[in-house]
C-alpha positions in Angstrom: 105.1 -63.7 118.0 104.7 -61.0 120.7 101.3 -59.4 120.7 100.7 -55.9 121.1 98.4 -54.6 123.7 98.7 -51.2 123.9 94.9 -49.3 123.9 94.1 -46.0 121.9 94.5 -42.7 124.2 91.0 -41.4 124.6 91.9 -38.4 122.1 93.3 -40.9 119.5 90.0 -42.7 119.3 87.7 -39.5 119.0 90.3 -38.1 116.7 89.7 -41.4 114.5 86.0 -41.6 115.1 85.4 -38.0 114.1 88.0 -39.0 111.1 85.3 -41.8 110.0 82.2 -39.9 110.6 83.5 -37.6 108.0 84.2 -40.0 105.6 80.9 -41.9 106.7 79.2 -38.5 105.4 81.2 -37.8 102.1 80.0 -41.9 100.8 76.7 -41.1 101.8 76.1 -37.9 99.8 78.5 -39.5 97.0 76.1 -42.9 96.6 72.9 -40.5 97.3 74.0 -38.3 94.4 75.1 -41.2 92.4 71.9 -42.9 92.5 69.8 -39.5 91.5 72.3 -39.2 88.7 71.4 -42.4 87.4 67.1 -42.4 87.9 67.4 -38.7 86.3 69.9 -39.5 83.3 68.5 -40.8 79.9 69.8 -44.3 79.3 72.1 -45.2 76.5 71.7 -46.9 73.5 71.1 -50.3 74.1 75.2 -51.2 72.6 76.7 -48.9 75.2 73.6 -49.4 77.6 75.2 -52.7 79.2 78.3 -51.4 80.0 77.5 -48.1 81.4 74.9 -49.7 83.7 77.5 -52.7 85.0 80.1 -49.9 85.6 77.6 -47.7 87.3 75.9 -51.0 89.3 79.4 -51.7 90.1 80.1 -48.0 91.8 76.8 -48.3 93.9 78.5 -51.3 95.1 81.6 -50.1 95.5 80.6 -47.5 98.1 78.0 -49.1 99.4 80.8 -51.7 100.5 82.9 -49.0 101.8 79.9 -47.4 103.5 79.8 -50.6 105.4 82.9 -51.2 106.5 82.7 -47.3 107.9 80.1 -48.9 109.6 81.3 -51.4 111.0 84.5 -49.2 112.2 82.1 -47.0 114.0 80.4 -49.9 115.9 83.4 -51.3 116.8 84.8 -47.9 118.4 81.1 -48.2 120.0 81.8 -51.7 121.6 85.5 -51.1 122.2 86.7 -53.6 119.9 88.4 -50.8 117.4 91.9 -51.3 116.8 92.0 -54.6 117.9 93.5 -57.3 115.8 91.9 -60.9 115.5 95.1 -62.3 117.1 94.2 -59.9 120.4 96.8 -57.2 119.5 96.9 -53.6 118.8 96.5 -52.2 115.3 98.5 -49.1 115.3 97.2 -45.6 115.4 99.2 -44.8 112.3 97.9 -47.6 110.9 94.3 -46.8 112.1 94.8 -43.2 110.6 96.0 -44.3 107.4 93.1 -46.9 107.0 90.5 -45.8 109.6 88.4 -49.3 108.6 91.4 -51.7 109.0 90.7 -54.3 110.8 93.9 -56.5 111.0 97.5 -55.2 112.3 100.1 -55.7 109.7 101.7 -58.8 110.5 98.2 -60.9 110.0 97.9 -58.7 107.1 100.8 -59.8 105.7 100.4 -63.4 107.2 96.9 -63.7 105.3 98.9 -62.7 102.0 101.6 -65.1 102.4 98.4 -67.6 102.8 96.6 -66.8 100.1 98.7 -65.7 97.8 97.2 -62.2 97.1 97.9 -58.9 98.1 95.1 -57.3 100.6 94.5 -54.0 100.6 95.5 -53.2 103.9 98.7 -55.3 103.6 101.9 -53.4 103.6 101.0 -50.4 105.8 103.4 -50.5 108.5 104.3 -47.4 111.0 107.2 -48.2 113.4 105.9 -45.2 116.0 
């Protein structure tokens, strides 16, 4: 396999960056308001109580998971490691700007899928440009 070096223009990057910032912001207020939602609601009876709390538990986890790898995506645009693949390659900007937290290019996407047997869900985003 030929590996891919080719670095994000500078304008590519901060176009990307401001791309995640924005997103960073829209989880935060989303699990902020969530989380008032919940302390200020009544709770259910104690039949539907169960449920509603487990889906809304699993929500809060949900973005707080994404809200991490946004993180994580910023810090790695901080260190210089953004759109670079675990086998040293470049993930594409298309890629990137399709799923700004992708941290694999397609082929070890789709090389991990083969392996395990399920589909990630950043397998199968390929841009030829």
């Amino acid at each position: 396999m030929m590996v891919v070096t080719r670095r994000l223009t500078a304008e590519r990057l901060a176009e990307l960056k401001t791309l995640l910032m924005g997103m960073q912001r829209v989880v935060q207020v989303r699990l902020r308001l969530h989380r008032e939602e919940l302390i200020a609601t009544e709770r259910p009876k104690p039949d539907d109580g169960e449920l509603v709390n487990g889906l809304e538990i699993a929500l809060i986890g949900m973005r707080t998971a994404n809200l991490h790898e946004i993180e994580q995506a910023l810090l790695r645009i901080a260190t210089g490691t953004y759109g670079r693949c675990q086998c040293k390659g470049s993930i594409s900007y298309h890629r990137l700007k399709a799923l700004p937290t992708v941290r694999t290019c397609t082929t070890c996407a789709e090389r991990e899928e083969r392996k395990t047997g399920r589909m990630s869900r950043y397998s199968g985003f390929s841009a030829q440009h």
